[in-house]
C-alpha positions in Angstrom: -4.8 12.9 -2.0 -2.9 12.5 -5.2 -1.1 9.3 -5.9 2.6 10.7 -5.4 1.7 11.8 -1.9 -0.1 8.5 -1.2 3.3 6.7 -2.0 5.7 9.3 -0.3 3.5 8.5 3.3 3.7 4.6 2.2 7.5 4.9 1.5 7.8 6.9 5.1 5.9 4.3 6.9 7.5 1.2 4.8 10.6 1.9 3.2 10.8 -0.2 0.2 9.0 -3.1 1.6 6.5 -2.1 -1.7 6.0 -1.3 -5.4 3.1 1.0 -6.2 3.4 0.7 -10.3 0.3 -0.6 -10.5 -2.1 2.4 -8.7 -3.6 3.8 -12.0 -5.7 6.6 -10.5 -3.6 9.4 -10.0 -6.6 10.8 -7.2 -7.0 8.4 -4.1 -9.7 8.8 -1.3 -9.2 7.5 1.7 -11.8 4.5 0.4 -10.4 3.6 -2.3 -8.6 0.5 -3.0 -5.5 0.1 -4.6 -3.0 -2.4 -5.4 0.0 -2.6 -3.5 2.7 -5.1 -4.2 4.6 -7.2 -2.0 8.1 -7.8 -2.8 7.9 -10.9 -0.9 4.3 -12.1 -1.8 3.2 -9.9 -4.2 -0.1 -8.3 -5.3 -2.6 -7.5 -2.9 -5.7 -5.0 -2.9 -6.1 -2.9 0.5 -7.6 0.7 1.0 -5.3 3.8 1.4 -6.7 4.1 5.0 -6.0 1.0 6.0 -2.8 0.6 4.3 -1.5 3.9 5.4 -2.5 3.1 8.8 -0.1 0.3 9.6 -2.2 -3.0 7.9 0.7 -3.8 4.9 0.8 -7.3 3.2 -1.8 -9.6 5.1 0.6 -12.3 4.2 3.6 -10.8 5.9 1.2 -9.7 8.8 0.1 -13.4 9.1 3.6 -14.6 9.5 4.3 -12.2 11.8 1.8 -14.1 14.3 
């Protein structure tokens, strides 16, 4: 998928819980990592699967525990 689909489906699943600034590659497999950051803790490196699947900031996650 290209990157400005990848952060429409993050923005539907997230709002603006994130800033995607820093994804460079402007392809994305479901494998590949990228860096997502946290408003509230900030970077963190996930894969577009996983992240589009509902994971999010492992440090927000945590908290929510």
């Amino acid at each position: 998928m290209c990157k400005e689909e990848f952060i429409k489906k993050a923005k539907e699943l997230y709002g603006e819980k994130f800033d995607y600034k820093n994804i460079t590659d402007n392809k994305l497999e479901s494998y590949s990592t990228v860096p997502i950051i946290c408003l509230k803790h900030g970077i963190f490196y996930t894969s577009v699967y996983d992240f589009l699947h509902g994971e999010g900031c492992f440090e927000c996650n945590r908290k929510d525990n």
